[in-house]
SEGU-174122 format. One record per residue (C-alpha): x, y, z. Coordinates in Angstrom, 3 decimals, padded with zeros to 6 digits. Each point is the difference from the previous one (the first is absolute). Layout:
BEGIN
<<X, Y, Z>>
...
***
This chain:
BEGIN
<<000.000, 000.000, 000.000>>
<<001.672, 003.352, -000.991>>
<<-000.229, 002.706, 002.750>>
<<-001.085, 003.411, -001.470>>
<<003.070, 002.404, 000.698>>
<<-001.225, 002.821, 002.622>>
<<-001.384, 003.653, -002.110>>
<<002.636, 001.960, 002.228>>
<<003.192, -000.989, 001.489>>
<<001.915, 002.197, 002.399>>
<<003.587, -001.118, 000.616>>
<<002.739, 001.653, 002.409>>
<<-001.388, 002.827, -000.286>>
<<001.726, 003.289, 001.401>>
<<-001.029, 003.656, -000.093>>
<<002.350, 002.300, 001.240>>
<<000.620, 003.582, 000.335>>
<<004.242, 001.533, 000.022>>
<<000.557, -003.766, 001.421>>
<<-002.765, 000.099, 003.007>>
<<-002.422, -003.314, -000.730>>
<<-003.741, 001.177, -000.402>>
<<-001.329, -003.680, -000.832>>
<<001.503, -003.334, 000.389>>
<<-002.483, -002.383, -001.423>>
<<001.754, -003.509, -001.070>>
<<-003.044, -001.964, -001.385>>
<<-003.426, 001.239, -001.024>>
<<-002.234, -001.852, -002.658>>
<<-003.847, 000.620, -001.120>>
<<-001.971, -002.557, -001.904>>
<<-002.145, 000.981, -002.753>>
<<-003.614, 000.763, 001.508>>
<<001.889, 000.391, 003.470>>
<<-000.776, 002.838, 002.221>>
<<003.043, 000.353, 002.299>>
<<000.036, 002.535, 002.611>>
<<003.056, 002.045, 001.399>>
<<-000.674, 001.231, 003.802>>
<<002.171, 002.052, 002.537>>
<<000.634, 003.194, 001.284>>
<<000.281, 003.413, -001.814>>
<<003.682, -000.020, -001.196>>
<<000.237, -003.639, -000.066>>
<<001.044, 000.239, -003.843>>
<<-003.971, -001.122, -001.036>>
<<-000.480, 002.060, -002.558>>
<<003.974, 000.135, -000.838>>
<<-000.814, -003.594, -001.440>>
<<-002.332, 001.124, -002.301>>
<<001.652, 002.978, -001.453>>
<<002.784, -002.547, -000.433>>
<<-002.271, -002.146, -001.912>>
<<-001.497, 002.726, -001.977>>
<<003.275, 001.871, -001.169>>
<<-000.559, 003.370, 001.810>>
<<002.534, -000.282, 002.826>>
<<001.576, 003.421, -000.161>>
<<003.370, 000.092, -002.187>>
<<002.020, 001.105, 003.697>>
<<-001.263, -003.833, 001.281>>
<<002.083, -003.111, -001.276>>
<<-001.539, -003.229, -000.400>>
<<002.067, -003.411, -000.288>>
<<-001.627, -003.106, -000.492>>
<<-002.571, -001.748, -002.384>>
<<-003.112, 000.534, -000.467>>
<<-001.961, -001.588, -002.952>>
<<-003.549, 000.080, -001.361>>
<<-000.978, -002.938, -002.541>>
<<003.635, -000.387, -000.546>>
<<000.804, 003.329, -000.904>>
<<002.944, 001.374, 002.315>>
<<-001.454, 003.257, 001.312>>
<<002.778, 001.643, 001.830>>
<<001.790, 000.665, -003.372>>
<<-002.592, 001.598, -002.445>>
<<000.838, 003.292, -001.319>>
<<-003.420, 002.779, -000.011>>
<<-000.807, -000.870, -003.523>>
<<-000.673, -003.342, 001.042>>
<<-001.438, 000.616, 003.041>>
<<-002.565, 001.694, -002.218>>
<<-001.942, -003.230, -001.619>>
<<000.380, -001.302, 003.633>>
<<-001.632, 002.705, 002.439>>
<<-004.021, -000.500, -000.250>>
<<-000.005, -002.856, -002.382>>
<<001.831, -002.285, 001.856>>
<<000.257, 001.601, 003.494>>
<<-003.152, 002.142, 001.562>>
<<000.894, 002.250, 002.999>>
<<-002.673, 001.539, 002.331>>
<<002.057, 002.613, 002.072>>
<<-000.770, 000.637, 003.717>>
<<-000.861, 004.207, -000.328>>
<<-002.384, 000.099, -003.125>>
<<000.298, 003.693, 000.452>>
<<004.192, -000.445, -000.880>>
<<-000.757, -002.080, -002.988>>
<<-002.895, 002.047, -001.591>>
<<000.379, 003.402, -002.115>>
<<-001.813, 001.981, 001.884>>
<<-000.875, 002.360, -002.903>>
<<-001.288, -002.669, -002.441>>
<<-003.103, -001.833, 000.785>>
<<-000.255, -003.406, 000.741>>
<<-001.485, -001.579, -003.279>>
<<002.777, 001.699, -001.979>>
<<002.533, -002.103, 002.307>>
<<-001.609, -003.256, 000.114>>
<<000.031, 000.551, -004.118>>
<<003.521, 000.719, 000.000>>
<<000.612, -002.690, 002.049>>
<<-001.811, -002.471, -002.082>>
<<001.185, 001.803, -003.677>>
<<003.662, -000.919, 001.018>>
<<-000.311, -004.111, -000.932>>
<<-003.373, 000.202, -001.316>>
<<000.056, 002.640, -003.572>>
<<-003.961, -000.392, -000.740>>
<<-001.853, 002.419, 001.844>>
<<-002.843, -001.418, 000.037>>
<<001.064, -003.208, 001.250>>
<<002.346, 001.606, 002.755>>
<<-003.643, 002.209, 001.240>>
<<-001.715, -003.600, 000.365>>
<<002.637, -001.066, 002.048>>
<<000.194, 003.353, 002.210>>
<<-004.034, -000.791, 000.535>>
<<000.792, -003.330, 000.932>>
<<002.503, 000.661, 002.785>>
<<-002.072, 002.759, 001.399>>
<<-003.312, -002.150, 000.165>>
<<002.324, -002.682, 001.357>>
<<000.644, 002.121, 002.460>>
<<-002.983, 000.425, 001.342>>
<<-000.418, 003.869, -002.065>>
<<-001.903, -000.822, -002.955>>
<<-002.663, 001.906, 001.138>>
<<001.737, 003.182, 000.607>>
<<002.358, -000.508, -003.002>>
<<-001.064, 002.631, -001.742>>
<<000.671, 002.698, 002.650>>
<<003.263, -001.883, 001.249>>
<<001.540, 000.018, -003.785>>
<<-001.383, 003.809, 000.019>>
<<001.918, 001.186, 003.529>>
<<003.450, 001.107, 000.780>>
<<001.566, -001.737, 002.636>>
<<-001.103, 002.119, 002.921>>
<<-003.412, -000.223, -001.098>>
<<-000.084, -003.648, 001.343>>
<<000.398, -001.380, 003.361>>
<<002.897, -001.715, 000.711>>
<<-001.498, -003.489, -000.140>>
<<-001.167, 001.537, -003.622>>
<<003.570, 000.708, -001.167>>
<<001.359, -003.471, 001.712>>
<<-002.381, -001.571, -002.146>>
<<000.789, 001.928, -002.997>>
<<003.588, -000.940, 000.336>>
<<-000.725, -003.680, 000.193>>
<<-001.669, 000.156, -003.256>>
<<002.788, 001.787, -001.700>>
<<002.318, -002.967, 001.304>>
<<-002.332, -003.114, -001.009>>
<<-001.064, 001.504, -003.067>>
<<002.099, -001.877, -002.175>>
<<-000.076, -003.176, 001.858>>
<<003.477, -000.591, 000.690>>
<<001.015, -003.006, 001.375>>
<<001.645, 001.937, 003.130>>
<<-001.643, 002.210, 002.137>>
<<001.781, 001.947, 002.397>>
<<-002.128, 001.554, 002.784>>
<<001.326, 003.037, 002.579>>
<<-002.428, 000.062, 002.773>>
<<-003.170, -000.272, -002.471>>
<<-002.559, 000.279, 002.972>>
<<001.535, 002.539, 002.506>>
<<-002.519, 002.689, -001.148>>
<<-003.452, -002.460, 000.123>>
<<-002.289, -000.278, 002.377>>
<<-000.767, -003.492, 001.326>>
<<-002.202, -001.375, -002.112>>
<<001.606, 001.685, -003.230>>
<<003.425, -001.726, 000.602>>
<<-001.390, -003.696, 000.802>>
<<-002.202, 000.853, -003.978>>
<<002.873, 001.446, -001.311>>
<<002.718, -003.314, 000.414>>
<<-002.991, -002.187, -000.804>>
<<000.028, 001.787, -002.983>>
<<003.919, -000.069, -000.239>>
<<-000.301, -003.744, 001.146>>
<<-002.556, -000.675, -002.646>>
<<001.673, 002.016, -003.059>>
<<003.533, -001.955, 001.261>>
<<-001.764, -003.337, -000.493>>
<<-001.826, 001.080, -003.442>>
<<003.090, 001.190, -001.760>>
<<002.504, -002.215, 001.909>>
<<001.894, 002.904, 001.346>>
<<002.237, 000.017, 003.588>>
<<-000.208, 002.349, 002.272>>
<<002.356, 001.337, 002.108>>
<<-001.415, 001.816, 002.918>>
<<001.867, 002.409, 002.109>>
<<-002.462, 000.823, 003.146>>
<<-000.333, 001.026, 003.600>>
<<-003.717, -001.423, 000.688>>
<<001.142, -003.046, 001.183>>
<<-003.664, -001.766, 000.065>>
<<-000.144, 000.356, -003.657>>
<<002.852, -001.541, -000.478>>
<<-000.475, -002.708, 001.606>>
<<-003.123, -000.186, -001.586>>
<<000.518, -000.003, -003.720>>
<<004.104, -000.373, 000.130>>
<<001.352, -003.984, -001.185>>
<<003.381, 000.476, 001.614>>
<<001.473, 003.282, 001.415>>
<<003.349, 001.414, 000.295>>
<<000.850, 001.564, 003.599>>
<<002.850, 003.362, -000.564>>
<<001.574, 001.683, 002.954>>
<<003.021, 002.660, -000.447>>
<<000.377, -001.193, -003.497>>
<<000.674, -003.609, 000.943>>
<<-002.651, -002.907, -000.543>>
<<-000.915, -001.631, 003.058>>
<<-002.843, -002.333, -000.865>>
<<-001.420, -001.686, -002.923>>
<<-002.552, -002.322, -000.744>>
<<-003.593, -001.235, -000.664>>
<<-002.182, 002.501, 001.782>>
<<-001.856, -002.255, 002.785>>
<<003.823, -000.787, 001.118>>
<<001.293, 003.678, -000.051>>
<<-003.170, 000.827, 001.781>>
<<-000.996, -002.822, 002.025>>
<<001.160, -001.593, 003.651>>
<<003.671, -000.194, -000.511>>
<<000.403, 003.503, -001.500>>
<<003.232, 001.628, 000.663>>
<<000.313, 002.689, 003.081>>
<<-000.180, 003.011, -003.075>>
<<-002.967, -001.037, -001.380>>
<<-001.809, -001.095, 003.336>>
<<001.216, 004.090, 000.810>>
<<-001.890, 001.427, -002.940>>
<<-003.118, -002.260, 000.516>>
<<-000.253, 001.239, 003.641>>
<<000.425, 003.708, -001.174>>
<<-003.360, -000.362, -002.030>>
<<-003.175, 001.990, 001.439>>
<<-001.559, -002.139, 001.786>>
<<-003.777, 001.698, 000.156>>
<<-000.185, 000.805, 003.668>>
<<-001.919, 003.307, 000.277>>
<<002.295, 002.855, 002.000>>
<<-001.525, 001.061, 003.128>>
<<-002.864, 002.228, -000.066>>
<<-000.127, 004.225, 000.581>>
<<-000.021, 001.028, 003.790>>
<<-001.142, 003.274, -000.942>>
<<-002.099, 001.372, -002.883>>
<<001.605, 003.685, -001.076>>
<<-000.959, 001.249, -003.440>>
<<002.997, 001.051, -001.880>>
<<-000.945, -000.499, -003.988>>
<<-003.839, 000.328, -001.182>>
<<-000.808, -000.675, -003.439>>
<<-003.702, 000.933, -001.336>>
<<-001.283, -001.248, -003.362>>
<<003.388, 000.033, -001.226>>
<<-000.567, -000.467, -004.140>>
<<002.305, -000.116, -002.652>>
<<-001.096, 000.160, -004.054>>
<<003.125, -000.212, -002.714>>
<<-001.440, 000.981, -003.080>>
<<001.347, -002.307, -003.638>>
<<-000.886, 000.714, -003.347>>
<<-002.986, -001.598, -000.786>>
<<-001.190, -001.121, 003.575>>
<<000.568, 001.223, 004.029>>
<<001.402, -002.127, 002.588>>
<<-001.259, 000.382, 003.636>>
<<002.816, -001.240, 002.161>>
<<-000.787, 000.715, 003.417>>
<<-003.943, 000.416, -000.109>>
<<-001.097, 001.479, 004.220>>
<<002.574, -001.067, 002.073>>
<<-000.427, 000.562, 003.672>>
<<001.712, -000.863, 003.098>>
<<001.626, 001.278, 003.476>>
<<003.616, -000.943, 000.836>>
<<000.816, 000.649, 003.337>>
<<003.478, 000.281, 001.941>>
<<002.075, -002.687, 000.024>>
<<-001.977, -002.184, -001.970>>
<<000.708, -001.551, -003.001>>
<<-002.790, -000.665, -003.050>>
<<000.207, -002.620, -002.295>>
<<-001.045, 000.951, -003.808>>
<<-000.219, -003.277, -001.999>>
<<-001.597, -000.564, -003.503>>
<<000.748, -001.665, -003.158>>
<<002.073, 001.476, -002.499>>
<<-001.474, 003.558, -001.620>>
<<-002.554, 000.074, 003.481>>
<<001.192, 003.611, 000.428>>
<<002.485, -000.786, 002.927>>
<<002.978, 002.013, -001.158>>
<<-002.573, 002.852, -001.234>>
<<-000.856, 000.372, 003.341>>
<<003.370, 000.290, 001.199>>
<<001.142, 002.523, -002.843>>
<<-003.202, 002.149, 001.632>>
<<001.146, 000.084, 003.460>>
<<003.057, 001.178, -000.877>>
<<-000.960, 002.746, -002.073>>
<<001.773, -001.977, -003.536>>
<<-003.194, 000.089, -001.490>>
<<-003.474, 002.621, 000.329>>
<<-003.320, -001.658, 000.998>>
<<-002.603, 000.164, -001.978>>
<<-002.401, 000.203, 003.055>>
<<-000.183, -000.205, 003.709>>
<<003.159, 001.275, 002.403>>
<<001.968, -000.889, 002.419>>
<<001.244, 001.498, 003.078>>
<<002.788, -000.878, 002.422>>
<<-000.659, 001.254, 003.510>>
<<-003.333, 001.435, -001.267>>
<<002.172, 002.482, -002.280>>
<<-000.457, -000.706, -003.543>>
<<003.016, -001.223, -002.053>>
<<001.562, 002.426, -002.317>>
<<001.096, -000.195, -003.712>>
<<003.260, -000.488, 000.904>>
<<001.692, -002.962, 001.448>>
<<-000.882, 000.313, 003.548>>
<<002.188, -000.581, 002.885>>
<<-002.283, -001.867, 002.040>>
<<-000.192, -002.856, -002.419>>
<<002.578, -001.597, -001.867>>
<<000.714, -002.820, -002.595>>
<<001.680, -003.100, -000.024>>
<<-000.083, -001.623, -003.489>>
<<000.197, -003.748, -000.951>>
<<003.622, 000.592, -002.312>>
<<002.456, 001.873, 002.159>>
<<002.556, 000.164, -002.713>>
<<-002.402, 001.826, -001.994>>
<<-000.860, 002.940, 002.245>>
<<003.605, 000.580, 001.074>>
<<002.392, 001.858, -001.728>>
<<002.286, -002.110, -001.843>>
<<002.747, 002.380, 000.402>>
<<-000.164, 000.670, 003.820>>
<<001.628, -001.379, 002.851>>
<<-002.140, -001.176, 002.782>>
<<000.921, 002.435, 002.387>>
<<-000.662, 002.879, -002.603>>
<<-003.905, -001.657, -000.726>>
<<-001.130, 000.292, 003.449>>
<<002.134, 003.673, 000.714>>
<<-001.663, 001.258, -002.431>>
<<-003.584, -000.597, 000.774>>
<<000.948, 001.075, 003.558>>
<<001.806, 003.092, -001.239>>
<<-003.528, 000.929, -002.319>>
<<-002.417, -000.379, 003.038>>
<<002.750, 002.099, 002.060>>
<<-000.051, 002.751, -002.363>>
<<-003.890, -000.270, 000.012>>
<<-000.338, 000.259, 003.659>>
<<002.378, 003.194, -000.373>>
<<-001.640, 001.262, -001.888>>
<<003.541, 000.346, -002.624>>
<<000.503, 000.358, -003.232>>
<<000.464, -003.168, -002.362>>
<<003.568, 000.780, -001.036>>
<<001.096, 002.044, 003.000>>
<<003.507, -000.630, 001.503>>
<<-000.137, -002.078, 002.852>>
<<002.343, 000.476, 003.076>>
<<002.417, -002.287, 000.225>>
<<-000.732, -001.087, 003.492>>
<<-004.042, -000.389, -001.404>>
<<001.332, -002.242, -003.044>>
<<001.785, -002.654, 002.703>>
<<-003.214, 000.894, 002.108>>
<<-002.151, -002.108, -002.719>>
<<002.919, -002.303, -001.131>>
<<-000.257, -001.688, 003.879>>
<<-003.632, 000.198, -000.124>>
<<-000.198, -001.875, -003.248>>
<<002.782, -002.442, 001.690>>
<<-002.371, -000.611, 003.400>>
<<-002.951, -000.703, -002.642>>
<<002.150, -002.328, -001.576>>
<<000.412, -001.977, 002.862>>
<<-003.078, 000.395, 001.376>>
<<-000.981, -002.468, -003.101>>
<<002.784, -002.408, 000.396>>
<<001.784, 001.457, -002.586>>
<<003.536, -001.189, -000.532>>
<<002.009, 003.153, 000.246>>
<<003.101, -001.384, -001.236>>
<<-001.924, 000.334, -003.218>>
<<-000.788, 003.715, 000.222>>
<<002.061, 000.880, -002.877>>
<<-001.616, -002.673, -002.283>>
<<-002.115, 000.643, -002.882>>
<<-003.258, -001.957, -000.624>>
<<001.858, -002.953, -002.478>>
<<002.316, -000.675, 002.623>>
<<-002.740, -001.056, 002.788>>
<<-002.240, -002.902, 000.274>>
<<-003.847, 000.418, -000.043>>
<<-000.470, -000.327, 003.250>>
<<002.338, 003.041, 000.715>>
<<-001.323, 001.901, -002.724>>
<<-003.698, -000.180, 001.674>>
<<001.655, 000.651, 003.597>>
<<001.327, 003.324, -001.927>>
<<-003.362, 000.994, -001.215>>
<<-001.672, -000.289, 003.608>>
<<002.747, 001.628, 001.228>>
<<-000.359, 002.984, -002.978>>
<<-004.174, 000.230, 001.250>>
<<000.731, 000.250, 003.672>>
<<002.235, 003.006, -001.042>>
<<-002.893, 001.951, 000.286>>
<<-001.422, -001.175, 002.822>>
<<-003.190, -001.237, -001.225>>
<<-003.083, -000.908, 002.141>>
<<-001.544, -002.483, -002.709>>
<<002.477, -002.256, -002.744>>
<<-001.783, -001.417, -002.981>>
<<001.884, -003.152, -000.711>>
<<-000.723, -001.146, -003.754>>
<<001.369, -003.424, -000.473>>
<<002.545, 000.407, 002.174>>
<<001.264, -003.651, 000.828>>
<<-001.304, -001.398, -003.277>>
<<003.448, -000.334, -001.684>>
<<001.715, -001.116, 003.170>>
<<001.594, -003.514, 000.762>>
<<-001.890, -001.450, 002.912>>
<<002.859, 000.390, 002.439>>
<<000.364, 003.603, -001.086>>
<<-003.991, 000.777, 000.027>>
<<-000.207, -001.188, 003.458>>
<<002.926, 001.881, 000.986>>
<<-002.250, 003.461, -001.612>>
<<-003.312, -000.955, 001.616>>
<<001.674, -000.813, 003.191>>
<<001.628, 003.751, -000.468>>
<<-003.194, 001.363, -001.167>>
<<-001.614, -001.031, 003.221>>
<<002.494, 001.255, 002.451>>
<<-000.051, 003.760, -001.822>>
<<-003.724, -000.072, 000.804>>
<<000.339, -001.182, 003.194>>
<<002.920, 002.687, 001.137>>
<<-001.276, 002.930, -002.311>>
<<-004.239, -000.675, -000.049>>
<<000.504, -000.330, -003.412>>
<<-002.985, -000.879, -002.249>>
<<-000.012, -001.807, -002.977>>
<<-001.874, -000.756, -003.644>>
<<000.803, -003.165, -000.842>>
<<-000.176, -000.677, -003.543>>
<<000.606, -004.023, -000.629>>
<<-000.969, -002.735, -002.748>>
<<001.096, -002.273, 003.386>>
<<-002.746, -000.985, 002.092>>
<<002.578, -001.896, 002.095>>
<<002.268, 003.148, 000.670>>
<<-003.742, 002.054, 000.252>>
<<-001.018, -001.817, 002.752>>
<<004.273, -000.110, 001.819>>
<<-000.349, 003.493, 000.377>>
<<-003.610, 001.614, -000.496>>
<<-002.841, 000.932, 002.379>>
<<-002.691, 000.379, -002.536>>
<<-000.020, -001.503, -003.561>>
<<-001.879, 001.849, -003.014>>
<<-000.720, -001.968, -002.928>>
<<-000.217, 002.719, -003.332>>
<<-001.897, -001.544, -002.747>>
<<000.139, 002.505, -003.473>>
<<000.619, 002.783, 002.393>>
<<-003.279, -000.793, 002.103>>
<<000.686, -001.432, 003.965>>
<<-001.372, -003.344, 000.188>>
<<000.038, -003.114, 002.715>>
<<002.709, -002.093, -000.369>>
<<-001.162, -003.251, -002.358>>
<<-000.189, -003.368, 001.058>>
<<002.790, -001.102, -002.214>>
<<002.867, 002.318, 001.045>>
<<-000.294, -001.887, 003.275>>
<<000.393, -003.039, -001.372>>
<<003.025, 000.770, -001.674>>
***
C-alpha cells in the first residue's frame, strides 16, 4: 500500500534575526484535508511559522531549513514565482482584517482583485466571490458588503471578507492567523464549520494559528504547542489536550474564563446615563440604523457587559461615548453633565488592536507623557505649543512613569516602540495611555480579544484591580461570553442596534 506523501513538510526549520533564533521548529507535517492547529503564547513564533510558510518573513529575518509544499522547495523561490503560488496554491486569512484591507477601495473591488489574479474571466471570478461570501454565512447582505469600504463593516464583517479573499481560489493550503478573534460566540463555532466544511469539499489543510483554546480542541486533528520560539508539544489533539498534557498546556487551559460571575455592586452611584442613544449612517441607495434607542445607567465601579453578534452596533456604541462619532438621537451625560463634542476626559477608550492606535514611531514612555502633558496643559489652562518648564516636562515624564507601573508595565521597555513589544504589553500601554487622564468611566472595545489566554487573564486580572483601587467603571465590549461573565456585573445583549435578552443559545455555547 503506498502512503500518500504529507501536502506540507517543515524540516529544521530556523528563523533568525542578526543570529538571535526566533523559531526552532524541527518537524512539522499537514495532511491533505488536515486541519492542524498551532497554540501558545503571544511571541511564541505562531504566526512566525506561517509567514515562513507564506514567503513574507521580512528580508532583515533569515530562514534555514526546508520547507516544501507538493514537492516544491519553498524556501528558495524568487517573487516571480512566488506569484503563481500566493492565492492559487496558498490562501492566507490575516489576524487584523483592518491591516490587510485598502481602506479606500471597497470591499467587492478587493475580493475581485483577489479572485482576477488566477482566475482572468470576470464573470467566472464574480461567481466565485458570491460563493465564498454566501459560504460565509453573507449571502444575504452581499450586496451591501461588496458595496462598503472596510470601516463600513464590523469587524466580524471584514474577518469574513478576508477569509473569502483567501479560499477563493481553492488552494490546497490554507493558512489561517487568528480567523475568529473578532466573532462573537456563535459566529466563530459557524465560521470553522464553514472552514471545516470548505477544507473537506476542496481537500484543502488548514493550518490554524489560535488562542481560543476550546476551538481548537474542537475542530483541530493534531496541534503543535510553541513557547519562546521552541516547539514543546506535538500531537493528535485529544493527547495534546487530554489527561497527560504537559505543565504549559495544563497552564493555558487553567488561564481560560471560567464563567463565574464577579461579585455584585455594594453601592449603586450613577456615573454614565445614556437616553435613547440612536445612531443612523446614511449609504447611497439605503440608511443603516446602527444603534436604534439605547438606554442604560452605569454606575461607579461597575463594569457592563455589551455583547452581540457581529454588526449588533457594539463598537457604534462605544465610538458614541467617546465622542468618535455624533448621535443621531438621544444623549448622554456623565455625572448628569452632558458629554461634549470633543473627546471628553471623563471617558476614555481602549480599543481591541493596540498596535493600531499607538504611534508607530513613539517610545512608550513618550505615548503616555504625552497624553498626560495634553490634559496638563488643559487643566492650565496653556497654550498647545507653549514652552514648558523644564522642571514641568520631568513633572509629567514621572507621572507617565508611576502610570506605567501602576499597569504592570515593564519599564525596562520604556524606550521601546510598539514592534518591539508583545501584545500583551502593547494593551498594558493603552490602559496605561487612558488612565492618563484620569477617567471616571473606560470603554473597553475588544480589549482581550487578541490576547493569548495567559496574557488575557493577566489584563482582566489588571482590569479588575484598577477598578477596585481607582472606582473605575467600565463598558465592556466582548464577542466572549466567557470573559463577559469573568469580569461583568450586568450583561447587555445588542441585537441590530436594539437591547434585547440574552438568547437561549449563547448560553449553550
Amino acid at each position: 500500500m503506498t502512503v500518500q506523501a504529507p501536502l506540507l513538510c517543515i524540516r529544521n526549520v530556523q528563523i533568525s534575526i542578526n543570529g538571535k533564533v526566533l523559531l526552532n521548529l524541527p518537524s512539522l507535517n499537514v495532511d491533505t484535508g488536515e486541519i492542524h492547529g498551532i497554540v501558545g503564547e503571544s511571541g511564541s513564533g505562531k504566526s512566525l511559522t506561517l509567514f515562513g510558510v507564506m514567503g513574507l518573513l521580512a528580508t532583515t529575518l533569515d530562514i534555514q531549513g526546508s520547507i516544501q509544499l507538493n514537492g516544491i522547495e519553498l524556501t528558495l523561490l524568487e517573487n516571480k514565482a512566488w506569484q503563481g503560488i500566493r492565492g492559487k496554491e496558498i490562501g492566507m486569512i490575516f489576524q487584523e482584517p483592518m491591516t490587510a484591507l485598502n481602506p479606500q477601495m471597497r470591499c467587492g473591488k478587493q475580493l475581485m482583485e483577489s479572485a482576477l489574479i488566477h482566475e482572468p474571466d470576470f464573470d467566472v471570478a464574480k461567481v466565485k466571490v458570491e460563493r465564498k461570501l454566501t459560504q460565509l454565512g453573507l449571502g444575504e447582505i452581499k450586496d451591501r458588503i461588496l458595496q462598503a469600504y472596510p470601516h463600513q463593516l464590523s469587524g466580524g464583517q471584514r474577518q469574513r471578507v478576508m477569509i473569502a479573499m483567501a479560499c477563493v481560489h481553492e488552494p490546497p493550503l490554507i493558512l489561517a492567523d487568528e480567523p475568529t478573534t473578532a466573532l462573537d460566540s456563535l459566529a466563530r463555532q459557524q465560521v470553522m464549520r464553514d472552514l471545516e466544511r470548505i477544507c473537506k469539499e476542496q481537500g484543502s489543510a488548514l493550518i490554524w494559528v489560535s488562542h481560543e483554546l476550546d476551538l481548537v480542541r474542537q475542530y483541530a486533528e493534531r496541534v503543535t504547542v510553541l513557547r519562546k520560539g521552541e516547539c514543546l508539544d506535538q500531537g493528535a489533539s485529544s493527547d495534546v489536550f487530554g489527561e497527560n498534557a504537559i505543565p504549559y498546556v495544563k497552564a493555558l487551559i487553567e488561564a481560560m474564563p471560567s464563567g463565574a460571575w464577579v461579585k455584585p455592586l455594594n453601592e449603586q452611584i450613577p456615573v454614565l446615563e445614556i437616553q435613547g442613544l440612536e445612531k443612523v449612517y446614511k449609504q447611497k441607495g439605503w440608511d443603516v440604523k446602527a444603534l436604534n434607542g439605547f438606554s442604560d445607567v452605569l454606575h461607579r465601579g461597575e463594569t457592563l457587559a455589551i455583547v452581540g453578534l457581529s454588526g449588533s452596533g457594539k463598537s457604534t456604541l462605544a465610538k458614541l461615548l467617546v465622542a468618535l462619532e455624533s448621535p443621531t438621537g438621544g444623549h448622554v451625560s456623565l455625572y448628569k453633565e452632558p458629554l461634549k463634542k470633543q473627546p471628553p476626559t471623563g471617558v476614555q477608550m481602549v480599543f481591541q488592536d493596540p498596535y493600531s492606535s499607538l504611534n508607530p514611531n513613539d517610545r512608550s514612555i513618550d505615548a503616555v507623557r504625552e497624553v498626560v502633558e495634553w490634559y496638563g496643559m488643559k487643566n492650565e489652562k496653556r497654550p498647545r505649543f507653549n514652552p514648558f518648564p523644564s522642571n514641568q516636562r520631568q513633572l509629567y515624564q514621572e507621572k507617565a512613569k508611576s502610570l506605567l507601573a501602576e499597569v504592570g508595565f515593564d519599564l525596562r521597555l520604556a524606550e521601546a516602540y510598539p514592534h518591539e513589544m508583545s501584545g500583551g504589553q502593547r494593551q498594558r500601554l493603552c490602559i496605561a495611555r487612558a488612565l492618563a487622564a484620569d477617567p471616571s468611566v473606560l470603554i473597553l472595545d475588544e480589549a482581550v480579544a487578541a490576547l493569548d489566554p495567559l496574557v488575557q487573564k493577566q489584563v482582566l486580572d489588571l482590569l479588575l484591580l484598577l477598578q477596585q483601587e481607582r472606582g473605575l467603571s467600565y463598558i465592556f465590549i466582548t464577542h466572549n461570553l466567557e470573559v463577559a461573565r469573568a469580569i461583568a456585573h450586568r450583561i447587555v445583549f445588542l441585537e441590530k442596534g436594539e437591547q434585547k435578552p440574552l438568547p437561549s443559545d449563547w448560553l449553550s455555547v
